[in-house]
C-alpha positions, -999 to 999 in steps of 0.1 A, spaced: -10 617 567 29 623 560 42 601 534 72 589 555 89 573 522 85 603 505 97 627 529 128 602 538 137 603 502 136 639 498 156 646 532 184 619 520 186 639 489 191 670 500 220 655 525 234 645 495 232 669 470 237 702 491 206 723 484 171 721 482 174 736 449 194 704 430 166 679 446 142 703 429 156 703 394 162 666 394 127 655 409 107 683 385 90 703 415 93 735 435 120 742 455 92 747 485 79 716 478 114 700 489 112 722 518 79 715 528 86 676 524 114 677 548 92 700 572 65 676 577 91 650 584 108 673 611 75 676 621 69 633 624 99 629 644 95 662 666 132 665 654 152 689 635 171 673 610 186 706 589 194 741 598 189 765 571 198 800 565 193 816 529 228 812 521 235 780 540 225 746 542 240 721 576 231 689 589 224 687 626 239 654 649 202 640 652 197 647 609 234 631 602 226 604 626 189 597 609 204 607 574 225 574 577 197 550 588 177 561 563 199 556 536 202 520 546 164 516 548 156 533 514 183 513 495 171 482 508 135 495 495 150 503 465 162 472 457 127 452 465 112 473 442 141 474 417 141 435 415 101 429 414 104 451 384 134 436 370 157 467 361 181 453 377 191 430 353 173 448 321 194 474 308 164 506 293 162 543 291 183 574 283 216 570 298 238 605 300 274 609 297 301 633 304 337 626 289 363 650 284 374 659 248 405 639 245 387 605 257 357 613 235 378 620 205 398 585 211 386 556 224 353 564 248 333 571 216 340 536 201 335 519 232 299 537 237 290 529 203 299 493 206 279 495 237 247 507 225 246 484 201 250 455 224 222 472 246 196 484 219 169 494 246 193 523 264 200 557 241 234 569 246 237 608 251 279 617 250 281 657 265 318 667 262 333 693 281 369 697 302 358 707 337 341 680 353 297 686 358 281 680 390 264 651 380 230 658 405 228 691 395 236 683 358 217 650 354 247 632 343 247 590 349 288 589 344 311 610 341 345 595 321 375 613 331 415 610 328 437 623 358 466 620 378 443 627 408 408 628 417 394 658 426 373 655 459 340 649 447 324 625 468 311 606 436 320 567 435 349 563 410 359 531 395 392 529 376 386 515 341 426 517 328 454 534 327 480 548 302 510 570 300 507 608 281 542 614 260 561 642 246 555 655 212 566 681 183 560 685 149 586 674 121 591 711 111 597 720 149 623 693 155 641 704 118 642 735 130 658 735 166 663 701 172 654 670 189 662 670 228 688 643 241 678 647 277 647 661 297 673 690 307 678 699 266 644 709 271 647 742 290 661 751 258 629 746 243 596 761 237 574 739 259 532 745 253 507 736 279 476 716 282 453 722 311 433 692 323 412 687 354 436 666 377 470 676 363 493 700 369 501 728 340 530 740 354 550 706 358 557 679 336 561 647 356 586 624 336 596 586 339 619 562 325 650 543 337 645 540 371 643 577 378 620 606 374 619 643 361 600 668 371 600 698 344 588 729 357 573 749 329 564 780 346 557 803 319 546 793 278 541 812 247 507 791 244 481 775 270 451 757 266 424 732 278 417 716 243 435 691 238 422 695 199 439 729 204 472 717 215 476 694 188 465 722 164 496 740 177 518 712 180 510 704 139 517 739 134 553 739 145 547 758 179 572 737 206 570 706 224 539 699 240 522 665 263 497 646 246 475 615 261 489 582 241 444 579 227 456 614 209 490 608 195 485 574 182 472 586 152 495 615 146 527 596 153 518 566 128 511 591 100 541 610 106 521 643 115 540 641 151 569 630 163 579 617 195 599 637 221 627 619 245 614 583 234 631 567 269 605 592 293 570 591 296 547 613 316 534 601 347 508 573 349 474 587 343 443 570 353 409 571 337 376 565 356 343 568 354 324 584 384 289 582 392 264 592 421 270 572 455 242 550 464 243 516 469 222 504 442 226 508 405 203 508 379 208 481 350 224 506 324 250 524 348 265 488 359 262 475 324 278 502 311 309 509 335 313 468 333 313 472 297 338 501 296 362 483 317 367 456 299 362 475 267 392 505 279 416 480 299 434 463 268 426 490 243 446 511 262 471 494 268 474 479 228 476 521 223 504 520 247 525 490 231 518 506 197 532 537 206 563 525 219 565 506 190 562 537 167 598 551 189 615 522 182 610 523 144 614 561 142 646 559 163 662 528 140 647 547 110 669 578 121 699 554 130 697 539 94 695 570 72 727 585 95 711 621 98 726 643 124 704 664 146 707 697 135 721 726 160 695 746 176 691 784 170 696 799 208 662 799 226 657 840 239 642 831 269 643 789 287 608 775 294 617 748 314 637 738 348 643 702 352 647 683 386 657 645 386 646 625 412 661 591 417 
């Protein structure tokens, strides 16, 4: 007798995560045992549901249209069960998360600390890396990322905050070829980019005064997706470079950095935390991206108000002592063309 839950389950899967192979690694069987699942329910309905090749994997009209009422029939399932047991409302278990550096290395790690400590029964498992993981494939819960713009992923993402990156140099850099008046003093420049998932590398989107800038820094002396890396080279006196406000807080209260064109910020960035679609989730997911949000809203945003804070003083501080800017040694070859949009 087919096990019509079963077989459901595994089909709905395999809509959703591409492959036979993904359903496989996440459930702990064979790859043929997917297959055969999905078979036998074919074989129930007298219906084929997929068409498979060996390098390709489609949904028929009947399979989309049965892939849709299922869904709806196994969440509601799902949710008897989950409820009779009470997960839903008892947070337990190993929960994974992806971050990217810069948001592990500022505030995500303190807010998953503080997390786990208010939720003793769930272990907390941080992976960091740049590029975002398939989070099926990978067996990620959340992913926690910081972007302009979503890739499409198909994953549900909520928003938990939002902050603007700034300009940066080192002290030594700025003594040494001077601090930029305007966004177009900085084709003059040597301008260093940071690739992120989300962001352009090649343009720096600017704001401030009721206008924006677009720099386009099509070719740098130095490139790179660490943002531990970038601030390595902005400390060492290598140009001007984009930093997320969570990574230049500390920097530009010690002094270590020092902040570029004060009045312009880089444009908005968001930071979310994506996770599997389905309709129902389990106690330590919720709890956690509720948790987060509330947790990343204002801490962001105190990071932001500190920051500003920081210009201001460094801006009457340089006002007060009456030092001059000193001229900058002629740049060989401009980094940077600026377009203003009003």
């Amino acid at each position: 007798m087919v096990d019509m839950v079963h077989s459901m389950r595994t089909f709905v899967r395999v809509v959703e995560a591409g492959t036979f192979t993904a359903v496989a690694k996440e459930s702990n069987i064979t790859t043929a045992q997917v297959s055969r699942a999905v078979s036998l329910l074919e074989d129930e309905l007298h219906t084929l549901l997929l068409h498979r090749t060996t390098r390709h994997l489609s949904v028929t009209e009947a399979g989309a249209k049965y892939f849709e009422r299922a869904k709806l029939i196994l969440a509601e399932l799902d949710n008897a069960n989950v409820e009779a047991r009470n997960a839903m409302s008892h947070a337990h278990g190993r929960l994974r998360v992806h971050a990217a550096p810069g948001l592990a290395r500022g505030a995500v790690t303190a807010a998953l600390i503080a997390y786990q400590a208010a939720h003793p029964d769930v272990s907390v498992d941080l992976e960091i890396a740049q590029s975002m993981p398939n989070l099926v494939e990978d067996g990620y819960d959340v992913s926690l990322i910081g972007s302009t713009q979503l890739p499409d992923s198909g994953y549900i993402a909520q928003k938990l905050g939002s902050c603007h990156a700034v300009l940066a140099a080192s002290p030594d850099y700025i003594e040494r070829y001077g601090m930029p008046s305007s966004a177009d003093d900085l084709a003059q420049h040597t301008l260093l980019r940071l690739s992120c998932p989300g962001m352009p590398v090649d343009e720096w989107h600017l704001e401030g005064a009721g206008s924006s800038t677009i720099v386009s820094v099509k070719t740098s002396p130095f490139q790179s997706n660490s943002p531990d890396a970038m601030r390595y080279a902005l400390h060492s006196g290598a140009g001007i470079g984009v930093v997320a406000p969570y990574n230049a807080v500390d920097d530009l209260r010690s002094g270590a950095l020092v902040r570029v064109l004060p009045q312009l910020r880089v444009r908005q960035m968001n930071v979310y935390a994506l996770y599997v679609s389905r309709r129902y989730l389990d106690a330590k997911t919720r709890t956690l991206v509720d948790f987060l949000r509330k947790q990343l809203t204002p801490a962001l945003a105190r990071i932001e108000q500190e920051i500003e804070l920081l210009a201001q003083r460094d801006v009457a501080q340089h006002v007060s002592d009456g030092v001059a800017a000193p001229d900058r040694p002629t740049q060989q070859t401009p980094t940077a063309s600026v377009q203003t949009v009003h």
